[in-house]
N, C-alpha and C positions, 0 to 999 in steps of 0.2 A: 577688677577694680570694684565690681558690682559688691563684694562679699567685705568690704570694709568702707566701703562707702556709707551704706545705709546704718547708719548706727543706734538709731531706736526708732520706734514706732510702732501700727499694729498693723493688721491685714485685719478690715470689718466685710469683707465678701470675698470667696474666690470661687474659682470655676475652674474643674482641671478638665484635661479630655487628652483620651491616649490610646490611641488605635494603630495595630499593628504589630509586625513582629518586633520585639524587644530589641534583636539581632543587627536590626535594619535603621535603627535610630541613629543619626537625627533624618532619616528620610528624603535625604537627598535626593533621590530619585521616584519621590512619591509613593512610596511604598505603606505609608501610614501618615499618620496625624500627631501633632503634641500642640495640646495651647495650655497657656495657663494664664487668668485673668484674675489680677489680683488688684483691689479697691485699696491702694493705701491710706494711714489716717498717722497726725500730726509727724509726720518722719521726719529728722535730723539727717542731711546731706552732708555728709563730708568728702566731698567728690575728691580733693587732693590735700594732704598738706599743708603745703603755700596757700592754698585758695582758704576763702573766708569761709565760716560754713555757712547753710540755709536751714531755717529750723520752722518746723509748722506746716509740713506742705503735705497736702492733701492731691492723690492724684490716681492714675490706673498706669498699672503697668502688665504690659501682656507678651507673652513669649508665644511665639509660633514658628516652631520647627526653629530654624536657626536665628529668625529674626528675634528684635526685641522693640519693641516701643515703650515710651514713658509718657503719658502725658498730665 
């Protein structure tokens, strides 16, 4: 959903970090690291459809290993 959701905006910071064997991702069993922390700026939400959009939202969104946050 992530990949047609977000329908414009920018990324003004991010931070990547990737340790470990490539082979091994996503590291379920700890074997390495993935984050990505990315500062979003004025992004267009079109989370479904049916749903209204949200437009102007500023926020972080970060990936580690499987998980994902938005806030």
């Amino acid at each position: 959903w992530l990949d047609g959701a977000l329908q414009t905006g920018a990324i003004s910071k991010g931070h990547f970090l990737f340790r470990g064997d490539p082979h091994a991702f996503p590291f379920d069993n700890h074997e390495g690291i993935f984050e990505a922390n990315l500062t979003l700026d004025k992004v267009l939400l079109k989370y479904d459809p049916e749903w209204p959009e949200i437009s102007e939202l500023d926020g972080k969104l970060v990936f580690q290993n499987r998980q994902m946050t938005v806030d």
